[in-house]
N, C-alpha and C positions, 0 to 999 in steps of 0.2 A: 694642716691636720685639724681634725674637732675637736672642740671638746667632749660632747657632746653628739651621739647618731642616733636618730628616732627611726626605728623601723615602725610602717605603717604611715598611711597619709590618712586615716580618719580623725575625726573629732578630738577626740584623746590624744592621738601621736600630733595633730598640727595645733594643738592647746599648749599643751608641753614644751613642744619646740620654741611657741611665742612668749612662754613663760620665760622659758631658760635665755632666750634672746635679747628680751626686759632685761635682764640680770646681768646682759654682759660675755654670756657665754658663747665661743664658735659652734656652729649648731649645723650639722645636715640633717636632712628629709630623704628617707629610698623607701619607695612603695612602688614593685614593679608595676602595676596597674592604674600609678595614676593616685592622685586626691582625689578623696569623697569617691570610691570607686566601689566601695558597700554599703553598708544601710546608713552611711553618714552622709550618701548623697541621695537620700529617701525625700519625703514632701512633706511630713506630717509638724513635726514639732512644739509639742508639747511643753512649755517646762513649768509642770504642775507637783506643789506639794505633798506631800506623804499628812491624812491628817493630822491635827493637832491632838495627838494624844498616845499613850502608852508611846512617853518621849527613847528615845534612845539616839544610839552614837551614831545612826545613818541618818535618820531623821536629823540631828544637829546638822549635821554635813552638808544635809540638802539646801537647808536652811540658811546656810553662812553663801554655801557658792550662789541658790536664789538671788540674794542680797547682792553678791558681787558680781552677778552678770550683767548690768548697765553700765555699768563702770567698764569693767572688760570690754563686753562691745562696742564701748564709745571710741575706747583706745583705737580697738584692732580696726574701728571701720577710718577714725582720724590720720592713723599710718596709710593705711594703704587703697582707701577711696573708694572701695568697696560697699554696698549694701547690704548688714548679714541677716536682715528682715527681724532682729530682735525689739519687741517692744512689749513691756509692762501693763496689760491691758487687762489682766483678770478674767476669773472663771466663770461661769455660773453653771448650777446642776441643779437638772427640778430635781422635787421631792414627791415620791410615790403616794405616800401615804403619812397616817397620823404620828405614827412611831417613828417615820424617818424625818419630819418634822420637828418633835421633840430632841431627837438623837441631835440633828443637825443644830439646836438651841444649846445645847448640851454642850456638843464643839467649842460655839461660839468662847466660851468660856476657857477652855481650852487653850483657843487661839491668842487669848489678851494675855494668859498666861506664860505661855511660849513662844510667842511671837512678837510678844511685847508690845513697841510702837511700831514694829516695821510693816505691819499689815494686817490685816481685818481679815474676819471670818462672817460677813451675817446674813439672816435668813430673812427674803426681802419677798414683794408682791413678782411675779413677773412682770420682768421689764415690758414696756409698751414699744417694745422697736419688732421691725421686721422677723431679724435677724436675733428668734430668741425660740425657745423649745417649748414645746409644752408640759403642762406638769397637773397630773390630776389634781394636788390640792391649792393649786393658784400659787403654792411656792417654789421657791430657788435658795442653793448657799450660791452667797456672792461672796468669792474672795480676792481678795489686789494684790495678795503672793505673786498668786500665774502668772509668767508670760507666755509668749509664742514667738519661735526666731523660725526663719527658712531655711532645714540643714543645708540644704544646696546651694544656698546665698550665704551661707556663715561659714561653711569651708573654703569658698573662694573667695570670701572677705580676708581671712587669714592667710591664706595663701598668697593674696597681694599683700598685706601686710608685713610676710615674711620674707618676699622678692624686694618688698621698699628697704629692707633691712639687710639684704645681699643672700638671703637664703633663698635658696629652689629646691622643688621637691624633684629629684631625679630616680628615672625606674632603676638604677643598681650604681653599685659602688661598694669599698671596704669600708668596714668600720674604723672610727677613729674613737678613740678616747672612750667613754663610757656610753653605753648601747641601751636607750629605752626601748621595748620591743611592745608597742601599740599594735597589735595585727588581725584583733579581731578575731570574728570568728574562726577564722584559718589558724588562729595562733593557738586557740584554745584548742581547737580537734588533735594539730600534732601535740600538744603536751601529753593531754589524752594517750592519744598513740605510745606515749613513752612514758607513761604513767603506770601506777598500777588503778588506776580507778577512774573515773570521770572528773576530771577538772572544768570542763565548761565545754559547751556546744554553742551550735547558729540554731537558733529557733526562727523560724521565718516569717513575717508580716508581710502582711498585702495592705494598700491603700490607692488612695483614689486624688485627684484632684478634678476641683467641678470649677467649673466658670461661674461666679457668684461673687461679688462682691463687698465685704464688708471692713475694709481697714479701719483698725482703730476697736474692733467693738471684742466685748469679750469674748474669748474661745469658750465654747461648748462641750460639758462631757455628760454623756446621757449613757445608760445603761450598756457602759465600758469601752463606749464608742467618745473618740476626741474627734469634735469638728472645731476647725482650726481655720480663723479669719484672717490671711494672709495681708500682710501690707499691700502686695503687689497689687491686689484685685483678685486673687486665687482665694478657694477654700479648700482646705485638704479635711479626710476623712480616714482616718484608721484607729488600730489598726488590727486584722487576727494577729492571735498568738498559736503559732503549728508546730506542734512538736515532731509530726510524723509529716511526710511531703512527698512526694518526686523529682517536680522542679522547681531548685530551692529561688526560681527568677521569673517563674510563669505564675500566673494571675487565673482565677476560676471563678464558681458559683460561690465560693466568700465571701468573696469582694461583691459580687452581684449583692446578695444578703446584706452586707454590711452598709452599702452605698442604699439599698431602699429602707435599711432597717434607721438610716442620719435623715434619711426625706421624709419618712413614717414621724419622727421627732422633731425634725424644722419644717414646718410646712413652704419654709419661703425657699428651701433648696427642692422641690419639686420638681420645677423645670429648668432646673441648673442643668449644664451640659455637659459632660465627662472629656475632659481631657487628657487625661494621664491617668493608666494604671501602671501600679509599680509592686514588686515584689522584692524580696534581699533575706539575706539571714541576717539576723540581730545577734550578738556574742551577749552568750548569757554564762557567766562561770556559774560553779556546782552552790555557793554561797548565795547567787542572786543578788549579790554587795559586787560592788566595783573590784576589782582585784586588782592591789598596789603593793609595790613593795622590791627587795631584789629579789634576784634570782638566788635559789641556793643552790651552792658550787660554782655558782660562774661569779667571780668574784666582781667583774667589772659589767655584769649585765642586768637588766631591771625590769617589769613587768607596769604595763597599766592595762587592763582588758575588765571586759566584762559590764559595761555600762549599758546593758539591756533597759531597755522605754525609756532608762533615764540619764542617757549619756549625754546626752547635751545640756540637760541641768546641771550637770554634775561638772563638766569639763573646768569651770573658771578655779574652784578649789583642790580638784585633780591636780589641773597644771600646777597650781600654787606649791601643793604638799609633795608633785613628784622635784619641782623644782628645789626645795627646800633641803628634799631629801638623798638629790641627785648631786647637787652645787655645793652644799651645803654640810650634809653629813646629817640634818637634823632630820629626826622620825616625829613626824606629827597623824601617822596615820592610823587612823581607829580604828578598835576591837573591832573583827567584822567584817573587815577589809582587805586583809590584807595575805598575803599569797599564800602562806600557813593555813588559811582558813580554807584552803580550796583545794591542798596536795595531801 
């Protein structure tokens, strides 16, 4: 019997699981469709900072799991042999204009303040490499926050990490012992249903993977679009954000837009060749904050949802605080966060 049952095999539920396994605990996986079976087996991966300024308790958050995702990935790829394309390579973003210039100088300041020594914010010439955007005033913020991992390659890093540890993720079974209920957008829609109000939705992204090559170099965000330089050899490109859809898994003139609007801004992705388009819903709770915490009235059930654009940032300290708070008994989870904030 478990101690431990993670419903959902995304980002979140097989974070958790590795957390709570860390620690010693019997741990099953049931996601009837599989790991990385929604937008946690998407292409894009971002894990980019919240600016440096008007600090708060989500921003802190971001900030500590940022920090301890090298760590975490080193682990889960050393257990279980796996690739999960995570690497520390930093961002750059031109600057439009003279105000955004100044603004972005502004930051910098900002950044040494609340970022301390773990990482830089500054405003630099554009880079002389290919594989760089352009920017009407000859500038860029470079920051060494940013990473980029491959969601696709970081669930199934974890997923062998967790099989090296005796865990498998199977599509059904009973619960045993205390029940984390990671399910994503499906988990938010029924609360929803049984709710009296909106707790959270699947907001849908479209993106792209192009054939272009740049491991190693910084990810790109240019006017709300992330172009994301895969280790593998891939670049990914997303993502919309749709509130309103048909098919929440089919791809359109978006993605068209979005894929000419990253070529219009890198000139060197022009005649990159489209491999992969993808679609998914993203679980966004009513708060736009992770949503952590237990269940209320089920006395042995527990919630982690809602990591919309920023779930993979977020996962190393999710796991940690749901671990803590699951194992343990201890609430370390922020204003802002937490499942009161979304019912």
């Amino acid at each position: 019997m478990a101690d431990i049952t993670v419903r959902g095999a995304g980002i979140f539920g097989l974070s958790i699981a590795w957390a709570c396994v860390q620690r010693g605990a019997k741990v099953c996986v049931i996601d009837p469709n599989g790991a990385a079976s929604g937008s946690s087996g998407g292409i894009v991966g971002a894990l980019a900072p919240h600016v440096p300024e008007k600090w708060s308790p989500k921003k802190a958050f971001q900030l500590q799991s940022l920090l301890m995702a090298k760590r975490f990935w080193a682990e889960v790829e050393a257990i279980g042999g796996v690739p999960s394309g995570y690497t520390r390579s930093g961002r750059i973003q031109p600057l439009a204009d003279a105000r955004a210039v100044t603004l972005a100088k502004a930051r910098a300041e900002g950044a040494r303040d609340l970022w301390h020594q773990h990482a830089t914010w500054q405003v630099i010439p554009v880079p002389d490499t290919p594989f760089a955007p352009l920017s009407p005033t000859g500038w860029v913020i470079h920051d060494t926050l940013s990473a980029l991992i491959h969601p696709r390659q970081a669930c199934a890093a974890l997923v062998s990490a967790l099989a090296a540890k005796g865990v498998h993720v199977t599509s059904d079974g009973a619960d045993g012992g205390k029940t984390i209920w990671a399910t994503g957008a499906q988990g938010l829609e029924e609360m929803t249903v049984n709710h009296h109000r909106l707790v959270g939705a699947g907001l849908k992204g479209q993106a792209a993977l192009l054939r272009y090559a740049a491991p190693g170099a910084p990810q790109l965000f240019v006017d709300g679009v992330h172009i994301i330089p895969h280790l593998d050899g891939t670049t990914a490109i997303g993502s919309t954000s749709e509130r309103y859809f048909e098919d929440p898994k089919g791809t359109d003139e978006q993605l068209d837009m979005l894929i000419e609007q990253a070529r219009a801004a890198v000139p060197a992705l022009l005649n990159a060749p489209v491999i992969e388009r993808w679609a998914g819903l993203r679980p966004r709770a009513r708060s736009r904050a992770p949503m952590m915490g237990a269940w209320p009235d089920r006395p042995t059930d527990f919630i982690a949802n809602g990591g919309f654009k920023i779930g993979f940032g977020m996962a190393p300290k999710v796991a940690e605080v749901m671990a803590d708070l699951v194992l343990d008994g201890r609430d370390a989870i922020p204003d802002g966060f937490r499942v009161e904030d979304n019912l």
